[in-house]
Every structure is written in structure tokens, then in C-alpha cells.
C-alpha positions as YAML, in Angstrom:
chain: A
units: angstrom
residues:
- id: 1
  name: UNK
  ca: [92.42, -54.95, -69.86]
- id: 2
  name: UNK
  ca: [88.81, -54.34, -69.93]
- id: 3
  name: UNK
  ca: [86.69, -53.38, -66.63]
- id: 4
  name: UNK
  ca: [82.76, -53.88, -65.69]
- id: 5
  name: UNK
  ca: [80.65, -56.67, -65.17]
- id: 6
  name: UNK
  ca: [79.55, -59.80, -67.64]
- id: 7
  name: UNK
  ca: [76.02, -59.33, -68.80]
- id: 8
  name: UNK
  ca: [75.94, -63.25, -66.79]
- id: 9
  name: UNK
  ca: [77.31, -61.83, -63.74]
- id: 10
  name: UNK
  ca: [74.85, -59.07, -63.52]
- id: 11
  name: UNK
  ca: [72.07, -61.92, -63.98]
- id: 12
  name: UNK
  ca: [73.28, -63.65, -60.95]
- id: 13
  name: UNK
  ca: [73.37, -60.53, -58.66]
- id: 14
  name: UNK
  ca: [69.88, -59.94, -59.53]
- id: 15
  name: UNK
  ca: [68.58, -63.26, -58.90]
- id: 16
  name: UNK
  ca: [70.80, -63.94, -55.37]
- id: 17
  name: UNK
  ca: [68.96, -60.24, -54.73]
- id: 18
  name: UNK
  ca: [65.32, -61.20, -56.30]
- id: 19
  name: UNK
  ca: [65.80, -64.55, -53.78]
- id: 20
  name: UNK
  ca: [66.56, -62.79, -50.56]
- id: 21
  name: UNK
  ca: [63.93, -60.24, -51.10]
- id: 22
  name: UNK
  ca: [61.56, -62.93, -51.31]
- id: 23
  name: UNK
  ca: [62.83, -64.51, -48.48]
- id: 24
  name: UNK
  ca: [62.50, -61.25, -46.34]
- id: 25
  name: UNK
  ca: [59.18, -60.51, -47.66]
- id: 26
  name: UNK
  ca: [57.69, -64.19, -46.58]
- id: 27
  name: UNK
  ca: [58.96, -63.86, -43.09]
- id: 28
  name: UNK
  ca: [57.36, -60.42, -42.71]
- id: 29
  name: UNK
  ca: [54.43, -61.59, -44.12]
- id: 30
  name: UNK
  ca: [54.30, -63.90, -41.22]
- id: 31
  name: UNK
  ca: [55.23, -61.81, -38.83]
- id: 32
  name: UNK
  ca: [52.19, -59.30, -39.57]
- id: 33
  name: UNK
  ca: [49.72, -62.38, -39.53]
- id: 34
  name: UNK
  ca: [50.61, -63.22, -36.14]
- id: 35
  name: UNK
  ca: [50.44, -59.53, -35.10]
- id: 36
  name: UNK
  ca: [47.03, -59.33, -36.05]
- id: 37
  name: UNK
  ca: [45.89, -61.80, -35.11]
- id: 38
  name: UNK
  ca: [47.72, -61.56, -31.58]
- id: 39
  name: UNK
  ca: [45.78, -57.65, -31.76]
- id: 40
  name: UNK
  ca: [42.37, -59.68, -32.49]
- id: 41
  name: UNK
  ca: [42.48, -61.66, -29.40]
- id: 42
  name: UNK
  ca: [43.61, -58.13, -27.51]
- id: 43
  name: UNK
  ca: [40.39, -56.83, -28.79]
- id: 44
  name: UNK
  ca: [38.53, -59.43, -27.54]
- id: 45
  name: UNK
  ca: [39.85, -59.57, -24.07]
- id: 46
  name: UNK
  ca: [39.28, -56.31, -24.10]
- id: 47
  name: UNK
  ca: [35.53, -56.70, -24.73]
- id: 48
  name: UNK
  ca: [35.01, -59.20, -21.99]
- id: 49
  name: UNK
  ca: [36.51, -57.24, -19.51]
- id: 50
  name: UNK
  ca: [34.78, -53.90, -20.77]
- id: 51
  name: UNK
  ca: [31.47, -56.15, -20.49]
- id: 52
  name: UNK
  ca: [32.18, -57.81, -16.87]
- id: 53
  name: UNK
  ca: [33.13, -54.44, -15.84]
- id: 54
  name: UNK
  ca: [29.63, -52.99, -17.39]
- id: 55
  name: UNK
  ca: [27.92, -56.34, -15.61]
- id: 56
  name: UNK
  ca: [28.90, -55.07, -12.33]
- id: 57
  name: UNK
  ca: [28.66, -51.88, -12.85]
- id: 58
  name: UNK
  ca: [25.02, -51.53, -13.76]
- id: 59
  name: UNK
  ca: [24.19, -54.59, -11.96]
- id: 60
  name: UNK
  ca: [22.89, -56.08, -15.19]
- id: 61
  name: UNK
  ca: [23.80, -58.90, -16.89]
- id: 62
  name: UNK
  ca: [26.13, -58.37, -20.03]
- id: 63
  name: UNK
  ca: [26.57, -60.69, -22.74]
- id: 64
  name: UNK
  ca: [29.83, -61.20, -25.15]
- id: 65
  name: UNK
  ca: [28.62, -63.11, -28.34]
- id: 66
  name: UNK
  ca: [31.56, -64.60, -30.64]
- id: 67
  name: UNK
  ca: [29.38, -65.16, -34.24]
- id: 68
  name: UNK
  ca: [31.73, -67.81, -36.21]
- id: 69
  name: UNK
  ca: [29.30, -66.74, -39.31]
- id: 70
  name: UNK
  ca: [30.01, -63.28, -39.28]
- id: 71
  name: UNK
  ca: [33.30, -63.41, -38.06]
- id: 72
  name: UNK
  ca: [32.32, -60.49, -34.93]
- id: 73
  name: UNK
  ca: [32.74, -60.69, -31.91]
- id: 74
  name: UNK
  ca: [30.12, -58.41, -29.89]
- id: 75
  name: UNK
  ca: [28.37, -57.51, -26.76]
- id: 76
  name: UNK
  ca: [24.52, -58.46, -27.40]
- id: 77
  name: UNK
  ca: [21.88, -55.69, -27.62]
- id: 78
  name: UNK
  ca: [23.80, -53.12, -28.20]
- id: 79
  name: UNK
  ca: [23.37, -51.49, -31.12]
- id: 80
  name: UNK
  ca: [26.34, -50.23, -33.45]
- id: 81
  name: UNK
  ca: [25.11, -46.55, -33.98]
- id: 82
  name: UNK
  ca: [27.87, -44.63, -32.55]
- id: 83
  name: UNK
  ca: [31.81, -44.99, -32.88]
- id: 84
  name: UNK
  ca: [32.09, -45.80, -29.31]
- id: 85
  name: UNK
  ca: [30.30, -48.99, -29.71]
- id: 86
  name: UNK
  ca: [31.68, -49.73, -33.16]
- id: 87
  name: UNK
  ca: [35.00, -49.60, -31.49]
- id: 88
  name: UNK
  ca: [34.24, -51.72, -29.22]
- id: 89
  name: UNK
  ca: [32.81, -54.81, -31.58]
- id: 90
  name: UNK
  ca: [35.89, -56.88, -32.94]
- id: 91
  name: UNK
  ca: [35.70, -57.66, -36.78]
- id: 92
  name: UNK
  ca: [37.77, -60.48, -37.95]
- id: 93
  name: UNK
  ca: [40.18, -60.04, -40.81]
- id: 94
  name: UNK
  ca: [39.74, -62.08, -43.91]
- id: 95
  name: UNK
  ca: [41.67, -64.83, -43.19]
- id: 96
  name: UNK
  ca: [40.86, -65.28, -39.36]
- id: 97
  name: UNK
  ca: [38.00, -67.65, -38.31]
- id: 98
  name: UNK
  ca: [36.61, -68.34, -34.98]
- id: 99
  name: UNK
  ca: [37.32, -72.09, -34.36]
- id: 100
  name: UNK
  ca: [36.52, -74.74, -31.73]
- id: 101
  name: UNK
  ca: [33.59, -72.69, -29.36]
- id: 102
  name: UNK
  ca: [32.81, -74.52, -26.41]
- id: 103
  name: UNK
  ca: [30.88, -73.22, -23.11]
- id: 104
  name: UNK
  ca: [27.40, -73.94, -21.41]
- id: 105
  name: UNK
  ca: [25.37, -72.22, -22.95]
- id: 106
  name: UNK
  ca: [26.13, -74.14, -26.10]
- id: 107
  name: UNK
  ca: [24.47, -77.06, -25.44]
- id: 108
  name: UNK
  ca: [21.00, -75.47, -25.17]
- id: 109
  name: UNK
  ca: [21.23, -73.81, -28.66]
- id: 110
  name: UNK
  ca: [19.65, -74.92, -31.79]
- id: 111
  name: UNK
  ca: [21.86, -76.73, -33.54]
- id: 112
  name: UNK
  ca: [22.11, -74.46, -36.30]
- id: 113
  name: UNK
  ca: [22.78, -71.82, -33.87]
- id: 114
  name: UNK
  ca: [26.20, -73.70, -32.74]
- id: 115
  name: UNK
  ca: [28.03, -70.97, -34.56]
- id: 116
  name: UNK
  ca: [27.69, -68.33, -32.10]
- id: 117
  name: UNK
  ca: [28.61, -69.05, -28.59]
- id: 118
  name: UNK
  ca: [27.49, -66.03, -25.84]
- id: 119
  name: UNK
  ca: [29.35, -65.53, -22.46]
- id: 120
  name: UNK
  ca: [27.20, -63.89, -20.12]
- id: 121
  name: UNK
  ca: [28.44, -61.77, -17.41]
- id: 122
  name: UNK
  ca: [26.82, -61.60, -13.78]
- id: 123
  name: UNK
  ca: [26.14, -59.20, -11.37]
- id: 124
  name: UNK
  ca: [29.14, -60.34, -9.60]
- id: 125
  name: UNK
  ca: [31.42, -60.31, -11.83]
- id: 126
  name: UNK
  ca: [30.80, -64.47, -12.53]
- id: 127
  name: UNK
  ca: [30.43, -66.23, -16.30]
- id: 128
  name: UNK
  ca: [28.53, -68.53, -17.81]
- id: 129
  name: UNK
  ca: [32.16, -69.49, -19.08]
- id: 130
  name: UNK
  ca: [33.38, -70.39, -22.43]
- id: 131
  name: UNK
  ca: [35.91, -70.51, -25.03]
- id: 132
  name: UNK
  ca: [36.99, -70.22, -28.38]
- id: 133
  name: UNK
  ca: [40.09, -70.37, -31.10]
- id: 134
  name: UNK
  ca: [40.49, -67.23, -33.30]
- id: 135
  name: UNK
  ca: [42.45, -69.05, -35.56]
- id: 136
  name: UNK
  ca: [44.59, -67.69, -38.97]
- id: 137
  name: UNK
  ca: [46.21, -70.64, -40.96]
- id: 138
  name: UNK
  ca: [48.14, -72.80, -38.40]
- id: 139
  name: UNK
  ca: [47.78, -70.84, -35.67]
- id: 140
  name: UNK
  ca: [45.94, -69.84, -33.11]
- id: 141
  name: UNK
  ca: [45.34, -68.03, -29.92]
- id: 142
  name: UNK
  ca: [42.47, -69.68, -27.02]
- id: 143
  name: UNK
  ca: [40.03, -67.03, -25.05]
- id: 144
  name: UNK
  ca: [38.72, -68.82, -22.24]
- id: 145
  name: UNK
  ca: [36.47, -66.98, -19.61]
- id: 146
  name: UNK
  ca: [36.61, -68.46, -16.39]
- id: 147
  name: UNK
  ca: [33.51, -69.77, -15.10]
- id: 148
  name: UNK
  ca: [33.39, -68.71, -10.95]
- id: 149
  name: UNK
  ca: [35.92, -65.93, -11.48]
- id: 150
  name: UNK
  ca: [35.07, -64.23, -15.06]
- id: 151
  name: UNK
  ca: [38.55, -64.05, -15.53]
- id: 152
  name: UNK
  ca: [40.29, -64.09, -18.91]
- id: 153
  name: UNK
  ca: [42.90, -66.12, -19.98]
- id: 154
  name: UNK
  ca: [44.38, -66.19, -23.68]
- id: 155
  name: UNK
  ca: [47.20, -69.30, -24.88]
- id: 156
  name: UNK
  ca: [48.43, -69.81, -28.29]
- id: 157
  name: UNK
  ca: [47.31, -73.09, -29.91]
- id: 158
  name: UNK
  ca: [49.43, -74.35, -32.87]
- id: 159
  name: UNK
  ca: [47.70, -76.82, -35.52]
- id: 160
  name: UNK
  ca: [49.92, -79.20, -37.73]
- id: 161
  name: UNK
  ca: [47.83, -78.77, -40.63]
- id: 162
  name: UNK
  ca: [48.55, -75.89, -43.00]
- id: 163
  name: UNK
  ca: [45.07, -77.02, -44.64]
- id: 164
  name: UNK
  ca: [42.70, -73.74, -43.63]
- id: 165
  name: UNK
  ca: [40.01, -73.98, -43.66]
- id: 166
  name: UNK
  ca: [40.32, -77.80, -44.17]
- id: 167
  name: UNK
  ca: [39.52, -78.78, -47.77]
- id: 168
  name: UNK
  ca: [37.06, -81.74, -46.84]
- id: 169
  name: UNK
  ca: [34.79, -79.89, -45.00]
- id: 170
  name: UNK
  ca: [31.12, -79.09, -46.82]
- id: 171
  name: UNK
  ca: [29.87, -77.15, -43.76]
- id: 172
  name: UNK
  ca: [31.94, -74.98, -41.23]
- id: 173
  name: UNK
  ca: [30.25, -73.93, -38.02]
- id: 174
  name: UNK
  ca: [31.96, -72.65, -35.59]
- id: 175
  name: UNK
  ca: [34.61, -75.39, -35.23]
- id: 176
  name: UNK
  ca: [32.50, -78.54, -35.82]
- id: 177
  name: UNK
  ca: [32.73, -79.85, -39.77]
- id: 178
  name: UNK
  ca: [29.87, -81.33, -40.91]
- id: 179
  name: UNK
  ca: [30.26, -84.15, -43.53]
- id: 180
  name: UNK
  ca: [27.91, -84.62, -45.80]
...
């Protein structure tokens, strides 16, 4: 009576192995998208508070500006010369866009400057309001700054389409797809 393993049943074993590790490896995948991106919107929350706390602090207004084109999200006039402040500007990762901006002080823009959408902080802790999608393939996660309040809110937003960025669009800015 021989012993060991078939040359065919060693195939198998390696391909039922080869199969779950793939398996494994796709759901962690997804797992650390939604982590970062989850950390992304952190970051950002984190830089509207830091800059409504600044607002009322100094008694100066403070501005948050989310740049779809550069993929940043930063408070305005502050130079990025020392860590501190590089910390604090948010830098998308690769496959993350900001999606969808909306707030006031988009509708007296240029049009070609409808990528970037600024929330501006008062004195009194107030907003000019606003909100945006950072979004990485189907999903999503909503900042919105409250308008009377200046409070932050954050909700997940899940899109159907796995298309990202959509294939039909000649012109992305900022959420609205131009058509040409």
C-alpha cells in the first residue's frame, strides 16, 4: 500500500488555498478603503473645528477651503511652512475625490471656480455653511457645517454605481459633470 498525496490532489489544495486567499485579500482591501477614507473625513472635521475654534478665538474670521482640483482640504491664508500647519491640511489619497460641494458662497464664484467651495467661520462661532462628499468608489461620507450653529455633522452616503469617476464625464468639477 502506497502513502502521500496524488500530484492532482496537491493541485486542488493549492487552488481551494490560492481562492480563499484571494477572497481574504479582497475583503481587506475593502476594509482599508473605508478606513481611510472614514480617517479623511476625521481629518476634516478636525480642521473645521480647529478653524471655528481659531475664529473665536482671535476674533477673526477663519476660512476652511475644500479644492476638488487638488484634492486638499485647507484653511485659507495660511501658509504650509511648518509641520504644524502641514498637519493640519488634509491631502486626499489617490483614489478619493471631493464630490457634490454645495454652500453659499458657491453661487457667487466664477464658474470655473465651482471646484473649491470655502466655509467661513465667524466671530461667533457661526458659518457661512456648506457641504461636501469625500467620496472613494461607491462610497462616501457627507461634511456638512451647520449654518447658525457651525456645527459639524458627517453621514455616510452610498452610490449604486461602481463607475468612479463616471466614464461619460469630459470635465469633473467638484461634483458637477460637464458634457461636452
Amino acid at each position: 500500500m502506497k502513502r502521500g498525496f496524488t500530484l492532482l490532489e496537491m493541485l486542488v489544495v493549492l487552488v481551494v488555498i490560492s481562492v480563499a486567499m484571494a477572497v481574504v485579500f479582497a475583503g481587506v482591501s475593502a476594509l482599508s478603503g473605508r478606513a481611510a477614507l472614514r480617517d479623511t473625513a476625521r481629518r476634516s472635521v478636525a480642521l473645521l473645528q480647529y478653524a471655528r475654534s481659531l475664529a473665536v478665538a482671535s476674533k477673526t474670521p477663519q476660512t476652511v477651503v475644500f479644492d476638488a482640483r487638488r484634492r486638499t482640504v485647507s484653511l485659507a491664508g495660511k501658509r504650509l511652512e511648518n509641520e504644524a500647519e502641514i498637519a493640519r491640511a488634509v491631502m486626499l489619497d489617490a483614489d478619493m475625490r471631493l464630490w457634490d460641494l454645495d454652500g453659499p458662497m458657491l453661487k457667487v464664484v466664477r464658474p470655473q471656480d465651482r471646484d473649491t467651495l470655502s466655509i467661513i467661520f465667524g466671530h461667533l462661532g457661526t458659518s457661512s455653511g456648506g457641504s461636501c462628499v469625500i467620496r472613494s468608489g461607491p462610497f462616501g461620507l457627507r461634511i456638512a457645517c451647520d449654518i447658525l450653529t457651525g456645527d459639524v455633522t458627517v453621514a455616510e452616503v452610498e452610490y449604486e454605481s461602481m463607475d468612479w469617476p463616471p466614464a461619460d464625464a469630459d470635465l469633473f468639477c467638484g461634483g458637477a459633470i460637464e458634457r461636452r
